[in-house]
C-alpha positions as CSV (number, residue, x, y, z in Angstrom):
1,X,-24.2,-46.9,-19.8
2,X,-27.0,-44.8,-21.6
3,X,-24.2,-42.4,-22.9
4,X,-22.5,-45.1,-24.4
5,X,-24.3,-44.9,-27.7
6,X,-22.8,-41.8,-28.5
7,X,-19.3,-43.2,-28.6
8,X,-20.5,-45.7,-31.3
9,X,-22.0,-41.9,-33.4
10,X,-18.1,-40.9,-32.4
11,X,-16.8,-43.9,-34.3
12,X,-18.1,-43.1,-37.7
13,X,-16.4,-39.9,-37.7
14,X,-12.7,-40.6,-38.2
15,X,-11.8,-41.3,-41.9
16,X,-14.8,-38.8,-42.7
17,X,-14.0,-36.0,-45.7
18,X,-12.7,-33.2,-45.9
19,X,-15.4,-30.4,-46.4
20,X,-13.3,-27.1,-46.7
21,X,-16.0,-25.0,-45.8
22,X,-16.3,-23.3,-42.4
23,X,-19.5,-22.1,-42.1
24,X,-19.3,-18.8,-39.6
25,X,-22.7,-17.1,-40.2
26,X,-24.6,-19.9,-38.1
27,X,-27.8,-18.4,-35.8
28,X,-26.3,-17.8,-32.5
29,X,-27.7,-20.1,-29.6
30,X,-26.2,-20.7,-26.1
31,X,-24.7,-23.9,-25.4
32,X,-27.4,-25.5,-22.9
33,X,-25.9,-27.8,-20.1
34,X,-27.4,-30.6,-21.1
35,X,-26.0,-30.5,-24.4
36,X,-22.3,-29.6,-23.0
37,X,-22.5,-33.0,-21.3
38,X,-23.9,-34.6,-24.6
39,X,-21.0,-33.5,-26.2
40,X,-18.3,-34.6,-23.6
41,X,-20.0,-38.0,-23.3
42,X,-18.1,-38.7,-27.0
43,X,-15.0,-39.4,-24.8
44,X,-14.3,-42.0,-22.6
45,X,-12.4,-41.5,-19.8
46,X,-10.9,-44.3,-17.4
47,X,-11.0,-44.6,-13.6
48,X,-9.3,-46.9,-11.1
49,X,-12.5,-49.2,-9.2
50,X,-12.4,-51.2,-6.8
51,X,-14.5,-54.5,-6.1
52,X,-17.7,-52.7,-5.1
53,X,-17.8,-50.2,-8.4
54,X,-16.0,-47.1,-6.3
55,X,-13.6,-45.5,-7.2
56,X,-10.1,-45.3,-5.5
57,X,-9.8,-42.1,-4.1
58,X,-7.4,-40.0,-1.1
59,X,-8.3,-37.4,0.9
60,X,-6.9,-34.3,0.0
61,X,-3.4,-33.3,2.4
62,X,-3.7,-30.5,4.5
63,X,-6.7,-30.2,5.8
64,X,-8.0,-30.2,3.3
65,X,-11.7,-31.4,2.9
66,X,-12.8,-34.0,0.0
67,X,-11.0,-36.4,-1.8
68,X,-9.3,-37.1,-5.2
69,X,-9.4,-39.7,-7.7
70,X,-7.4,-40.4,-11.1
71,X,-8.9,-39.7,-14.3
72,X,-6.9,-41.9,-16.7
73,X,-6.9,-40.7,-20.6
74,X,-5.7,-44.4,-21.6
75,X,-7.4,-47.5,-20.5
76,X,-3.7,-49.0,-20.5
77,X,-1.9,-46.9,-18.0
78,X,-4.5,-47.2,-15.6
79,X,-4.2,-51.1,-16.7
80,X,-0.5,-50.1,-15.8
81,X,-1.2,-48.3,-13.1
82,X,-3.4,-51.1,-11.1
83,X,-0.1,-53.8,-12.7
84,X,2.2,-51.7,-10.3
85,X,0.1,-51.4,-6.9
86,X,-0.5,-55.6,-7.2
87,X,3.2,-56.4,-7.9
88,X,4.0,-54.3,-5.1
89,X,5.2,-55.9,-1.9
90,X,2.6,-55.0,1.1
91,X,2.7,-56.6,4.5
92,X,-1.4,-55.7,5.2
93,X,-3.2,-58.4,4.1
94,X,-6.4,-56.3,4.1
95,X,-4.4,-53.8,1.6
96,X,-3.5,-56.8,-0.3
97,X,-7.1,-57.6,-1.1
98,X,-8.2,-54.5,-1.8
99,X,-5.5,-54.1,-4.7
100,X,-6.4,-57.7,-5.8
101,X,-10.3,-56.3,-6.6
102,X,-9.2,-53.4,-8.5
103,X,-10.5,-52.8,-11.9
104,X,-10.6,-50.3,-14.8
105,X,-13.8,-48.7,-15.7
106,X,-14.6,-46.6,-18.5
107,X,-17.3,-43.7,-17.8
108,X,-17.9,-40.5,-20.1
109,X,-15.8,-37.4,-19.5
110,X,-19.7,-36.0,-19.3
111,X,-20.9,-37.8,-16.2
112,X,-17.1,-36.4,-14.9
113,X,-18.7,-33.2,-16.1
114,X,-22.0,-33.5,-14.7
115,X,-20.7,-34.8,-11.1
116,X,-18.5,-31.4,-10.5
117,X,-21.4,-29.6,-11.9
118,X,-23.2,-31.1,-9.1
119,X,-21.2,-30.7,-6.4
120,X,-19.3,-27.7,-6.9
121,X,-20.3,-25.8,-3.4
122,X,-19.9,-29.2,-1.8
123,X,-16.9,-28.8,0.7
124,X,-16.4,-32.1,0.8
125,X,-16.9,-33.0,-3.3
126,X,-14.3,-35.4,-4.8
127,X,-12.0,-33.9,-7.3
128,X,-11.0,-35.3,-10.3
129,X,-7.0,-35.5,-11.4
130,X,-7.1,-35.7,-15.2
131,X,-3.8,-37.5,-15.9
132,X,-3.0,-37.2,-19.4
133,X,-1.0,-39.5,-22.1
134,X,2.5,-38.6,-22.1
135,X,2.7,-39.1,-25.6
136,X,-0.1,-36.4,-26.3
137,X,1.3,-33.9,-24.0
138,X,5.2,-33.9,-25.8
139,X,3.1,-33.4,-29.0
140,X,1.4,-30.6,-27.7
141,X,4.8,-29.1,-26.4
142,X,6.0,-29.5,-29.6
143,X,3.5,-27.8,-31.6
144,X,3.5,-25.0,-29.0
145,X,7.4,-24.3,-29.7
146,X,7.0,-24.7,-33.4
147,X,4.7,-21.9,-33.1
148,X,7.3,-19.8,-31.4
149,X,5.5,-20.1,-27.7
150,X,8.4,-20.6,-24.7
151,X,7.0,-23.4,-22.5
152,X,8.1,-26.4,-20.0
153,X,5.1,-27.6,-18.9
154,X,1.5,-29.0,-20.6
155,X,-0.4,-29.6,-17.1
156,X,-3.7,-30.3,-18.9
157,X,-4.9,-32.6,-21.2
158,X,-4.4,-31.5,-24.7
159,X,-6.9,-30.9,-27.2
160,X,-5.8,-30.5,-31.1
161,X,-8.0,-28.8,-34.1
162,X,-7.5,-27.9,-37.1
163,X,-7.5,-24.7,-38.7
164,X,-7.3,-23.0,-42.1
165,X,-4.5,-21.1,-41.2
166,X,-3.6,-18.9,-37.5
167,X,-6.6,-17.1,-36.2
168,X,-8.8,-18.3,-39.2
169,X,-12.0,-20.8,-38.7
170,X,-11.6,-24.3,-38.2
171,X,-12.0,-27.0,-40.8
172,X,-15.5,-29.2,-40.8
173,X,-15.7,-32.3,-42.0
174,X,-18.6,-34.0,-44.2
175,X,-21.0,-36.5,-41.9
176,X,-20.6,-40.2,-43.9
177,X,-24.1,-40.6,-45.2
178,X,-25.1,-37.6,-44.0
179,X,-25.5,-34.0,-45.3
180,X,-24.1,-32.5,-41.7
181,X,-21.1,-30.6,-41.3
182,X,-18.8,-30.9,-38.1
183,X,-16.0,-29.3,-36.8
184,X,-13.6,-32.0,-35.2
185,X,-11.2,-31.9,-31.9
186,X,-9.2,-34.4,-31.7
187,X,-7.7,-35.9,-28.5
188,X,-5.1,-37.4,-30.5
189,X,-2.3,-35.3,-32.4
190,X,-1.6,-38.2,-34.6
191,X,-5.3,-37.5,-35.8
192,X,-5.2,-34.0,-36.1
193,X,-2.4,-34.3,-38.1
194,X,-4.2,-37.0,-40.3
195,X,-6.8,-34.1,-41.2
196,X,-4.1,-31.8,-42.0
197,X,-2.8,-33.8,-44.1
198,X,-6.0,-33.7,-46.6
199,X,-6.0,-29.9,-45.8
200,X,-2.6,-28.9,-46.7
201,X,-2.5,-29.2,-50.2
202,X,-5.3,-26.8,-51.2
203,X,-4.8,-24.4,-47.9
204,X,-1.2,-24.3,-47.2
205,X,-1.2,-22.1,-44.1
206,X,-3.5,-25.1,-42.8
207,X,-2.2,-25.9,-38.9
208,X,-3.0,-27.8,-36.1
209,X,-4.0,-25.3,-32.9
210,X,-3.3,-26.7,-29.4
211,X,-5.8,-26.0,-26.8
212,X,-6.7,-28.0,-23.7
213,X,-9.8,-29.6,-22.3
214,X,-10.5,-27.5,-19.5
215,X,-10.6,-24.2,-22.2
216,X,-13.1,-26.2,-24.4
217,X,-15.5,-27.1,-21.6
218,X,-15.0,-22.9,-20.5
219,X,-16.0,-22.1,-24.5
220,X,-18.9,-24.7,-24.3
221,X,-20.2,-22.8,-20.8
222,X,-19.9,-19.3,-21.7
223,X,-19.2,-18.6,-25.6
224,X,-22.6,-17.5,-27.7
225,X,-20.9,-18.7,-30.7
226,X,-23.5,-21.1,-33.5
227,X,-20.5,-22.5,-34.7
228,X,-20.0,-24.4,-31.3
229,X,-23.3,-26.8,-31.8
230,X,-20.9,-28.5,-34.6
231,X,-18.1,-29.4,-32.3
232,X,-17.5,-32.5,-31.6
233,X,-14.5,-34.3,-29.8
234,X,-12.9,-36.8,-31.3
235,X,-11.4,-40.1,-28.4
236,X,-7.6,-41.2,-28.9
237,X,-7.2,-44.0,-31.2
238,X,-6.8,-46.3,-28.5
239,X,-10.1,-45.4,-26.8
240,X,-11.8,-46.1,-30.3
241,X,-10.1,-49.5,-30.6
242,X,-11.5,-49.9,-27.1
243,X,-15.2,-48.6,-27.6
244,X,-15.1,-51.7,-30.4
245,X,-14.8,-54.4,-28.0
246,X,-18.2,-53.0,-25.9
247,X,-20.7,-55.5,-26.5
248,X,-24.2,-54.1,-28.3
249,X,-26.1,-54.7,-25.1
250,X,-24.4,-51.8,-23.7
251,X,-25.4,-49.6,-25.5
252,X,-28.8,-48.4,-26.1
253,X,-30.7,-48.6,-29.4
């Protein structure tokens, strides 16, 4: 639970001011891996458990070699999730059990990071399936149309930042307490949209740009850019609602 303490940092962040300064002339410095992790350890992420800690997993189809598991993006559809498999009528009373142990736990997206960092000429690694909230991904779609893109299908999970207008740099926000400047990503639209709000009115091409999680770990691994040591991703308001209820002992000082 080491990680944990940066989802208290994360905390502090939401309600924070509106700077409207980008800063681009930053020193140029590589992304190391460690501080990719750091930096994806801000999010929680929720996986299915069973009795013993492990995670419920299935082996790939096809011959396929490894096994999956669900990455849930809210702790209350996997809550939902786990509802469904108990109510669920099963004549194997050593399946029964199983289900009966299951359990939510909530890891950071940066030890997902690390494992598939670990294991990633493993034949036999587990895959992760992010499955993202439906809510998030509609937003995302509509954003996407209202910018005049033609698409069906989100199959990621959505990532939402705010920017002074299209193709200019993204909006920072003022630390509380603190002199530093970061440059938010929200997981939530309804956040992103919260920002925009305060930006609007003195950058009226303000707008929110939709990206997904998977392009903002491949700009943490291989962009140059300064800019990218001020990013930081902001949980889902539910997943800050949850980090509350994490008792002090969890987290380290």
């Amino acid at each position: 639970m080491k990680s944990l303490v940066r989802w208290g940092v994360t905390l502090g962040l939401v309600g924070s001011t509106f700077l409207g300064v980008f800063l681009p002339n930053l020193p140029v410095l590589a992304l190391p891996e460690k501080q990719v992790k750091d930096k994806l350890d801000s999010v929680p992420v929720y996986l299915i458990t069973n009795s013993k800690g492990l995670p419920l997993s299935r082996v790939l189809p096809d011959g396929q070699k490894g096994s999956v598991t669900g990455v849930y993006m809210s702790r209350e559809e996997a809550q939902a999730f786990i509802r469904a498999l108990q109510n669920a009528q099963s004549k194997d009373p050593k399946l029964e059990e199983t289900v009966k142990g299951l359990q939510v736990t909530a890891i950071p997206l940066g030890s997902i990071y690390q494992q598939l960092q670990e294991t990633k000429n493993k034949p036999d690694r587990l895959s992760f399936a992010f499955k993202p909230v439906d809510q998030e991904v509609q937003g995302a779609l509509e954003l996407l149309r209202q910018s005049g893109q033609k698409i069906d299908k989100f199959e990621s999970v959505p990532v939402f930042a705010v920017r002074f207008a299209p193709g200019k740099g993204y909006v920072s926000i003022q630390v509380p307490n603190d002199k530093e400047q970061l440059i938010p990503l929200f997981l939530s639209k309804q956040d992103a949209q919260g920002l925009l709000a305060q930006v609007k009115p003195k950058y009226p091409t303000a707008d929110i740009q939709v990206i997904d999680v998977d392009g903002v770990i491949k700009t943490f691994q291989d962009k140059n850019d300064g800019w990218l040591n001020q990013v930081v991703l902001i949980p889902s308001p539910e997943s800050r609602e949850y980090i509350k209820t994490l008792p002090a002992s969890k987290a380290p000082k």
